[in-house]
N, C-alpha and C positions, 0 to 999 in steps of 0.2 A: 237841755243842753246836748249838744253832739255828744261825750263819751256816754250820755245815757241810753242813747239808739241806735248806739254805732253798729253790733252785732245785730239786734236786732232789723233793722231796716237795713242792714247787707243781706241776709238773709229772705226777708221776703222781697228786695229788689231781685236779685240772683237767684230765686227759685228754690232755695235752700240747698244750692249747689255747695259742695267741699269746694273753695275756693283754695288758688292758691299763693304764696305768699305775694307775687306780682299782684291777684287778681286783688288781695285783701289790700293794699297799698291804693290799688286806682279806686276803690269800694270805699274806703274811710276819705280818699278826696272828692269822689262823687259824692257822698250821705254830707260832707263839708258845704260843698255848695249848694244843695238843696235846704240844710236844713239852717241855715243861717249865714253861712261860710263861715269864711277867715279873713278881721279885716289885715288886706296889704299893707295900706299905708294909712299909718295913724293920723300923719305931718306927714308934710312934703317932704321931699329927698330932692336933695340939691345934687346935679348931675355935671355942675359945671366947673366943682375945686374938688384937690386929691384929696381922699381918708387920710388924715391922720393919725385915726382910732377909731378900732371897733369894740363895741360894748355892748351885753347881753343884759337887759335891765326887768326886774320883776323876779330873778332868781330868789326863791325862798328854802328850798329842800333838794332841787337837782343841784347835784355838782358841778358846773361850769365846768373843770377840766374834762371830766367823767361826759360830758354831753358833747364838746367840742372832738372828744375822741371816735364818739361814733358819727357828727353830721359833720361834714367838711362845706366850710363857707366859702364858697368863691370868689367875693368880696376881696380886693389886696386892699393893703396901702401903699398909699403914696399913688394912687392909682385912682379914677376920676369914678365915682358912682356910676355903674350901668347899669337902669332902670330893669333890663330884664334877669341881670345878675342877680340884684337884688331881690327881684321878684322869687328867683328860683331857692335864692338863701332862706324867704318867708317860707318856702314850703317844706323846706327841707328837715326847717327848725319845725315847723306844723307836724308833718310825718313822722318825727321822733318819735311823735306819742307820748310828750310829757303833756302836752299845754292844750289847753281849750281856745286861747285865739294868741296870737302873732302878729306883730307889726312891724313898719319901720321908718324911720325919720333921721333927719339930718339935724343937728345942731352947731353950734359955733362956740368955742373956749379960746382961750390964752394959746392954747398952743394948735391950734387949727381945727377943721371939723370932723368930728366924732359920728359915726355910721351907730344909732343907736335902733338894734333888736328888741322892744319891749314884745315880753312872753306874760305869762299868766297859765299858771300851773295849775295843772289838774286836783282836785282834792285832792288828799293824803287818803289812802286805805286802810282803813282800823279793824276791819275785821271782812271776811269773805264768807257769805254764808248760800244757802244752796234751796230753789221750792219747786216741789215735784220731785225730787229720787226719793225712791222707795227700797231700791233695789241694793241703794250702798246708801253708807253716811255721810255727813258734811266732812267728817274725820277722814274718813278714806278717802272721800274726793276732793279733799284738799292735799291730799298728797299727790294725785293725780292732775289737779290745775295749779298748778304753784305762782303767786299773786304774794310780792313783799306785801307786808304789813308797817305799816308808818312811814313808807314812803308814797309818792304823785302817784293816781293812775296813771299807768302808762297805758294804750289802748291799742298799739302795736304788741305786745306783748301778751294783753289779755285775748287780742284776733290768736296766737300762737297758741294758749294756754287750752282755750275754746277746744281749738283742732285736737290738743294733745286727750281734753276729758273725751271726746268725741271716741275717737283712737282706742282709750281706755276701752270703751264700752265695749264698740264694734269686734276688739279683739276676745271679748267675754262673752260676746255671743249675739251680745244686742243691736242687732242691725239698724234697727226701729230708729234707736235712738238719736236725740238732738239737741242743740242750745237753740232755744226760744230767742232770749231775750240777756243781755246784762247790763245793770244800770247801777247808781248810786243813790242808795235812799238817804232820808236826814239824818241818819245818825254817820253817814259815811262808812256805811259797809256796802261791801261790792257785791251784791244779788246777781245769782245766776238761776236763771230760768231753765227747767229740763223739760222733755217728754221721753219720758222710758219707752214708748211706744207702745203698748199692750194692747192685742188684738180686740178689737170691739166686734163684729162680725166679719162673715165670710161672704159675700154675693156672687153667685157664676153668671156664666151667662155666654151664650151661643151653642149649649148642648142641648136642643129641647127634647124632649122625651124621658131623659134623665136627670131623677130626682138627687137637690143639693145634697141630702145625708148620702147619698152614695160616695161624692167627690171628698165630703168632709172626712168621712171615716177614715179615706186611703191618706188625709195628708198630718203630717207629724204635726200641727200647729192647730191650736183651736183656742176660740173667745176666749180671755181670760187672760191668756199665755202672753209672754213678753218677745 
C-alpha cells in the first residue's frame, strides 16, 4: 500500500535528498501514481444539475469538522459539478494524509444531488516502534518523532516527523544519519527504519606515492565511529 513506501521510495526516488515540505507534497503524489494511484472517480459525477449536498463518506476516526478545517473543498452549492474542481477537491482530501484512496460520485435523494467524497482511512497506529538505532532508544526517539497513537496514519505528518528525527540526530553530531524506510506491519505499529551511519572504511585516492595510514591518522574519524 502507498503509506507503507511512501518515505521510503521518496527517498530513493530523490536521491535521499532533505526534501522540503513543497517537495514532500509533489513526492507522496508522485509515489501515488506510480505505486497504484488514487482512484478519482468511483461513479460518475454528474456535471449537469447544482449540489445540493456535500458529504464525506467512509469517515470512521478523522473528525469531519477537524479535516474540513485544514482542506478547503471548492466544490459550492447550488453550483453545477466542475469536473476539474472536483478533481482538485480528490487531491486535496488525498494530500491530507488521512486516507489511502479517495473518490467521488454523484448521487440523487429527495431533496437534489448529493456531491459524495468516499475516503478510506489509513490504519489507526497503535504503537511506533524503531530498527537500527543503537545510539538512542525507541523511548527517546519517540519523543523526537511524535506519531498520535489510536488515531489514522497520517503520512503528511509522519514526511514532518521523519525530518524532525533526522534534525534530532544531525544536531547531536550524526551527520550520517537517515530514515530508510516507514511502513505499517500486521499488528499496526508504525516501523521506522534508521541508519546511524557508522563509518565502515576510509578509501583515498588521487595521492599516489602516499600511504592511506598517513591520511587516516591526521583525520578525527575512523572505522567504527559514527
Amino acid at each position: 500500500m502507498i503509506f507503507n513506501m511512501i518515505v521510503f521510495v521518496t527517498r530513493r526516488l530523490f536521491g535521499h535528498l532533505r526534501l522540503s515540505s513543497f517537495e514532500c507534497v509533489c513526492a507522496c503524489l508522485f509515489v501515488a501514481c506510480v505505486f497504484g494511484g488514487v482512484p478519482l472517480y468511483g461513479q460518475s459525477v454528474n456535471t449537469f444539475r447544482e449540489i445540493s449536498e456535500i458529504t464525506i463518506s467512509g469517515l470512521r476516526h478523522v473528525d469531519e469538522q477537524l479535516l474540513l478545517s485544514q482542506v478547503t473543498l471548492n466544490s459550492q452549492l447550488n453550483q453545477r459539478a466542475v469536473e476539474g474542481v472536483v478533481l482538485n477537491d480528490v487531491q486535496r482530501l488525498y494530500l491530507s494524509g488521512y486516507f489511502s484512496e479517495v473518490s467521488a460520485h454523484t448521487a440523487f435523494t429527495d431533496s437534489g444531488m448529493q456531491l459524495v467524497f468516499s475516503v478510506t482511512e489509513n490504519p489507526v497506529v497503535k504503537a511506533v516502534t524503531f530498527s537500527g538505532n543503537t545510539l538512542f532508544s525507541d523511548a527517546v526517539l519517540r519523543k523526537e518523532m511524535i506519531v498520535p497513537l489510536g488515531r489514522p496514519l497520517n503520512t503528511q505528518q509522519v514526511l514532518r516527523e521523519t525530518e524532525r528525527l533526522e534534525l534530532f540526530y544531525h544536531t547531536a553530531g550524526y551527520e550520517l544519519f537517515q530514515v530508510n524506510g516507514v511502513y505499517m506491519d500486521e499488528q499496526d505499529q508504525l516501523v521506522v527504519k534508521v541508519t546511524e551511519g557508522k563509518i565502515g572504511a576510509f578509501e583515498f585516492a588521487g595521492a599516489d606515492g602516499v600511504a592511506d595510514f598517513v591520511f587516516s591518522r591526521e583525520m578525527g574519524s575512523r572505522p567504527g565511529l559514527f
